[in-house]
N, C-alpha and C positions, 0 to 999 in steps of 0.2 A: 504494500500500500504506500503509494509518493506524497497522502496528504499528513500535512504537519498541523497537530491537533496545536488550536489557538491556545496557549496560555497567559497570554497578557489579559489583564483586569481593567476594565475601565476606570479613568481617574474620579476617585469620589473626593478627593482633597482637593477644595478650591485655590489652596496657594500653590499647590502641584500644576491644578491644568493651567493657571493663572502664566509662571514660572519654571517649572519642569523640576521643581524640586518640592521633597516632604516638610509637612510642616512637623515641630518634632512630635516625638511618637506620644507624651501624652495627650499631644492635642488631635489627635488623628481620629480618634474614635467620636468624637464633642459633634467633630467639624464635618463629619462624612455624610456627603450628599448635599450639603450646603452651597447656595450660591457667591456668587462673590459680594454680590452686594448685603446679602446675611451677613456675611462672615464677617465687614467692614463694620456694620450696625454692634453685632456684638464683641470685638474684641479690638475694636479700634475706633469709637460714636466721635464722634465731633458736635458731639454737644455736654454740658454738662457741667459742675458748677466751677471748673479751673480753668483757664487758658495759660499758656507760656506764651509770654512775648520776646524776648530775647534776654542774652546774657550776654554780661564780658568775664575775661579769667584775667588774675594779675598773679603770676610766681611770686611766693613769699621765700622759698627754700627748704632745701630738707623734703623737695617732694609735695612740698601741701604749696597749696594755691586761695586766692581768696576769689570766690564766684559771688557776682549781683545779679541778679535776676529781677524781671519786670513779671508781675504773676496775675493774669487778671482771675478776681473772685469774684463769683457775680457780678454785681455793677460796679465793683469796686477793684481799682488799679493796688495793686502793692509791690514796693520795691523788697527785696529779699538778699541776705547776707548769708554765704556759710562760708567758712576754713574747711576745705575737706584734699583729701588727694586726689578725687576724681570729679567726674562732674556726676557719676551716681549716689556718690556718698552727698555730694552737695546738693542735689535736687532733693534726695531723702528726708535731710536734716531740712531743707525751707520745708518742703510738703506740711512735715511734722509739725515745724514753727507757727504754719497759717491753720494745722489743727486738720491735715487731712491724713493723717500716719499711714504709713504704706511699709509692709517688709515684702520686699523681693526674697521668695523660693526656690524659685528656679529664672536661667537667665541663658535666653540660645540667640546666635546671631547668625545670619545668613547674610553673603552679596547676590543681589539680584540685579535683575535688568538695568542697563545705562547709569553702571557702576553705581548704585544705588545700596544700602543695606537694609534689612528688614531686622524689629528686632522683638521677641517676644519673651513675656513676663511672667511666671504664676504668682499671682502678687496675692496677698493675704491682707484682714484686718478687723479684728473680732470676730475671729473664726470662720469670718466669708475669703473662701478665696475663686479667683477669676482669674484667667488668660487676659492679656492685654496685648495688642502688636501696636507698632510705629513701625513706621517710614522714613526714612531722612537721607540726606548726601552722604552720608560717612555714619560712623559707629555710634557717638556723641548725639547727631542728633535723631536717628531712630531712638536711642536710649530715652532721650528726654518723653520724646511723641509716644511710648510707649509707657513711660512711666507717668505721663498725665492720662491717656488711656484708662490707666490702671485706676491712678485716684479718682476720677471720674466714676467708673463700671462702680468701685468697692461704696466710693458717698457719697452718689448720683441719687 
């Protein structure tokens, strides 16, 4: 017999057929048969009570840095200060500051399409926890889009 029995599966992970890559494996079961625009509503809304407006970094030394952030809450603009080494640890410590507490569990990054990286969360907070994904030009800022994501889905 010359026929070759099909074994490829149809793509049920919308960042697969999206990207041609998995999303990681505990999010694979959640997401299965979901569209893309589902998938954007739940684990990445663009609405909700945080925005980021931008940052600057300034080297202090010794590896730590001082981050400013512009955070909009509600109606309300607020500037924001951390000392951290990273800008995950910094984004963390303002979240906390403005009272929206966020622990990151898990933390996967992928590069996608037109050098782009994607970056997802299992973010926790009084024992709710939820996937979050961002998007950004570089690693920094999916991390951010993902970690207001994250605060938004947990105290939306």
């Amino acid at each position: 017999m010359n026929a070759i029995a099909n074994t490829t599966h149809p793509i049920t992970d919308p960042f697969s057929a999206r990207f041609g890559m998995p999303l990681p494996r505990e999010m694979r079961a959640d997401c299965s048969g979901m569209g893309w625009r589902t998938f954007l509503a739940t684990y990445s809304p663009s609405n909700g009570p945080i925005r980021f407006g931008r940052w600057s970094v300034a080297p202090l030394g010794a590896g730590r840095c001082e981050f400013k952030a512009t955070l909009g809450i509600g109606d309300a603009i607020h500037q924001a200060t951390a000392e951290a080494s990273g800008p995950v640890s910094a984004l963390t410590a303002m979240l906390y500051d403005a009272g929206f507490q966020l622990e990151i569990l898990s933390f996967h990054q992928l590069r996608i399409a037109d050098d782009r990286t994607a970056t997802f969360l299992l973010c926790e907070h009084d024992g709710r926890r939820h996937w979050a994904v961002g998007f950004g030009h570089d690693a920094t800022a999916s991390s951010v889009e993902a970690m207001i994501a994250g605060a938004n889905l947990l105290h939306g």
